[in-house]
C-alpha positions in Angstrom: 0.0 0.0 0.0 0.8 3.6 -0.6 -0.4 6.9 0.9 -2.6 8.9 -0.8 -2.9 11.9 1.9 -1.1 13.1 5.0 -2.7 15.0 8.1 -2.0 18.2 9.6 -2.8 18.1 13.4 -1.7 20.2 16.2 -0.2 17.3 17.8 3.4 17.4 17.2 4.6 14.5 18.9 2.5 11.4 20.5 2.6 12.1 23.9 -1.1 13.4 24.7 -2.3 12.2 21.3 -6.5 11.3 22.5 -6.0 7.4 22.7 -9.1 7.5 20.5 -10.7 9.4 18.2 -13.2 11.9 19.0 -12.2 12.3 22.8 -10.8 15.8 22.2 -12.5 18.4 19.4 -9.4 19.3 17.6 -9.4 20.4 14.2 -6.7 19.2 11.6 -6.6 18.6 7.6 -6.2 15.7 5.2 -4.3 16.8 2.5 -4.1 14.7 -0.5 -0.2 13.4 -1.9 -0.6 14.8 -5.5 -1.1 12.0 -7.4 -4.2 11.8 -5.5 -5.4 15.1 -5.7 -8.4 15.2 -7.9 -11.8 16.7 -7.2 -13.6 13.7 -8.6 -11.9 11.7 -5.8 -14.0 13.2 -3.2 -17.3 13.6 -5.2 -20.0 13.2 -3.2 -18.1 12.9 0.2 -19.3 16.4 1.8 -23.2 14.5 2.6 -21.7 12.1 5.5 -20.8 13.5 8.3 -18.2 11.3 9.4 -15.4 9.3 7.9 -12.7 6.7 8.7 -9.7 7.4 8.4 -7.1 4.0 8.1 -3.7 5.6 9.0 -0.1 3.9 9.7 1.6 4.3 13.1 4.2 5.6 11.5 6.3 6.5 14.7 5.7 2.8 16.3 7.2 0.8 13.3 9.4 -2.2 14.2 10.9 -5.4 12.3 9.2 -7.8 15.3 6.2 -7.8 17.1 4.9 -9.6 20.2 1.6 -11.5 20.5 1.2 -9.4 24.0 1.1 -5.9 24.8 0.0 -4.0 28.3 -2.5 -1.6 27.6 -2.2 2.2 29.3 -5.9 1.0 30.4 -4.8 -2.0 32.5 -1.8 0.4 33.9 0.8 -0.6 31.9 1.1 -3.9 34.1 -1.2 -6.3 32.9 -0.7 -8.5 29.6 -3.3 -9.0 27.1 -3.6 -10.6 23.3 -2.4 -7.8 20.5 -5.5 -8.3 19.0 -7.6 -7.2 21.5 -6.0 -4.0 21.7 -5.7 -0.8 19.4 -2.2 -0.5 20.7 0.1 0.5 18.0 2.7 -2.1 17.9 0.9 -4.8 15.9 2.3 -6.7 12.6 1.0 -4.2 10.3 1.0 -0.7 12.3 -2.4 0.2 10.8 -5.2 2.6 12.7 -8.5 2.9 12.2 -10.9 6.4 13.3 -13.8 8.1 12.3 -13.6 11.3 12.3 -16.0 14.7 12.3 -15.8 15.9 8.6 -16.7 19.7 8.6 -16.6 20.7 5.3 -14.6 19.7 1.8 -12.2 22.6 0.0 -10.9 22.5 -3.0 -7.9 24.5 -3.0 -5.8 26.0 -5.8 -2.5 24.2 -4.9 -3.5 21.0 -2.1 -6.7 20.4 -4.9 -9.6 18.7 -2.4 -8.3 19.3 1.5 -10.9 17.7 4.2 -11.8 19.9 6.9 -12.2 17.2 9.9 -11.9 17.7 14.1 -11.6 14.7 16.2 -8.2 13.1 15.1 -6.5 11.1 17.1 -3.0 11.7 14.8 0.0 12.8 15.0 1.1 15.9 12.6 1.8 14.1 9.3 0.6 10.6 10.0 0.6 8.6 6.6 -3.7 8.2 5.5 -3.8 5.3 3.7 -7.8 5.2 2.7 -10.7 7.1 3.7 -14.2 5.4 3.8 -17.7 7.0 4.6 -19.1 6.3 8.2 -22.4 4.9 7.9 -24.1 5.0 11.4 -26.9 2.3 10.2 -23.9 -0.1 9.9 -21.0 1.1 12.1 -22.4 2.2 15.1 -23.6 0.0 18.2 -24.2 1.7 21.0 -24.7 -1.1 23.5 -21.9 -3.3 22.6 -19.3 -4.5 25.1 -16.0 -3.0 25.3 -14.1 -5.2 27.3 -11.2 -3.6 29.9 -11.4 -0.5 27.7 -14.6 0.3 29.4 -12.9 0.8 32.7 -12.4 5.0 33.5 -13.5 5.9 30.4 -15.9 8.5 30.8 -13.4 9.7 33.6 -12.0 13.2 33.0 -9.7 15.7 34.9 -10.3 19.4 35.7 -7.8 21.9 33.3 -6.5 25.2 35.3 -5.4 27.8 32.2 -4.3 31.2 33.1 -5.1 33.7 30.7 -1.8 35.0 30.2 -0.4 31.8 29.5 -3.5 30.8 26.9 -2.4 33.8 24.9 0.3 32.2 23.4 -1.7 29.5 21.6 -4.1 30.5 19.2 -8.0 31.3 20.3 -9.2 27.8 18.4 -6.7 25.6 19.8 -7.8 26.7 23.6 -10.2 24.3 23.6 -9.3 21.4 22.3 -6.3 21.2 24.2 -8.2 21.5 27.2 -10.1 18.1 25.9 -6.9 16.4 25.7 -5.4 17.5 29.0 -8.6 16.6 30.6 -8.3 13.1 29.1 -5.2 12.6 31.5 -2.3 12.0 28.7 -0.1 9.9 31.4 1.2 6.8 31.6 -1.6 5.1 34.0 0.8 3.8 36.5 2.3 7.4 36.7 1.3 9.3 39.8 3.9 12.2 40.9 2.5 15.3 41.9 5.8 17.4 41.2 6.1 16.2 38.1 6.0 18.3 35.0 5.0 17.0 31.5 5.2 18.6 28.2 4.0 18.1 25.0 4.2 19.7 21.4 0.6 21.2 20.3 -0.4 24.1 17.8 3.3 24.8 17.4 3.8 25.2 21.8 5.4 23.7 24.1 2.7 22.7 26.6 3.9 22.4 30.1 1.8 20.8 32.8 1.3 18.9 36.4 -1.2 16.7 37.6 -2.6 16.3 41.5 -5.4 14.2 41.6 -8.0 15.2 39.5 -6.9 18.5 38.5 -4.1 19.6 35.3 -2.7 23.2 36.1 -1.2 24.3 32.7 1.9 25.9 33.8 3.5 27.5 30.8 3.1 27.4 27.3 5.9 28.6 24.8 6.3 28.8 21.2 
């Protein structure tokens, strides 16, 4: 297989990626390789409302893999089969999300460039196809999710101070709220003093946690 788009995302680096799509409403662009970029592609497209997106893990390629991983939800402790996990290391490092899509352009240079919020990518993850989401078919509400169940609906409270906000741009406020709010740590990670950072919107995002509550302490371009 080949690429036939990239995306541009506000997340430069994994760390605090959403572990899943549509957790945090952040807004980012599929942009077409060129080969790719033709009008008729996407005819058609704009009437759905969602898509899937089937990405690589471009930045968790290896030669082996394991038939094990420990999930972040388990607390990094506790072993489980690859295949019931989303985790990236897997034989073929493929991911699968759907996806908000807000509105198609057709730009002069890019030629069709999807509008979408709700990634859960890295800035220029490889997008390998793009599908409609048909809720009819996709969607069931009341299905079991296993262990990833557990804490998911759990999220923290974000402390911003205004002068620090003013460094990121008014529509990234936000949805980096969303993703600090969805606890970006290691699970078994639990220090107080500790300070985290993380590339978004073109910042360095620097942060604690004490219990339930992320206090944003500086944010640099």
């Amino acid at each position: 297989m080949k690429a036939i788009a990239h995306i541009e995302s506000p997340f430069g680096e994994k760390f605090g990626v959403p572990r899943q799509a549509g957790m945090a409403d952040v807004p980012s662009r599929v942009v077409f390789e060129p080969e790719f970029r033709v009008a008729e592609a996407v005819r058609g497209l704009d009437q759905f409302e969602y898509i899937w997106l089937i990405w690589q893990f471009h930045q968790a390629e290896r030669d082996d893999w394991s038939p094990t991983v420990r999930p972040p939800r388990l607390g990094g402790n506790e072993r489980v089969g690859v295949f019931a996990t989303r985790s990236p290391f897997r034989p073929n490092a493929i991911g699968l999300s759907a996806v908000r899509l807000n509105k198609v352009v057709i730009d002069k240079q890019l030629g069709p460039v999807l509008d979408v919020s709700g990634a859960d990518l890295v800035d220029g993850t490889p997008i390998f196809d793009i599908k409609p989401y048909l809720p009819y078919a996709d969607s069931h509400p009341d299905a079991r999710s296993g262990f990833a169940q557990q804490g998911s609906d759990r999220r923290l409270e974000v402390v911003f101070n205004d002068e620090t906000l003013r460094q990121l741009p008014d529509n990234l406020h936000e949805p980096l709220r969303q993703a600090l709010a969805n606890d970006p740590r290691p699970r078994y990670h639990d220090d107080p003093n500790r300070v985290y950072g993380l590339r978004f919107g073109g910042c360095d995002i620097r942060f604690k946690i004490s219990d339930t509550v992320v206090t944003v302490l500086e944010i640099n371009r």
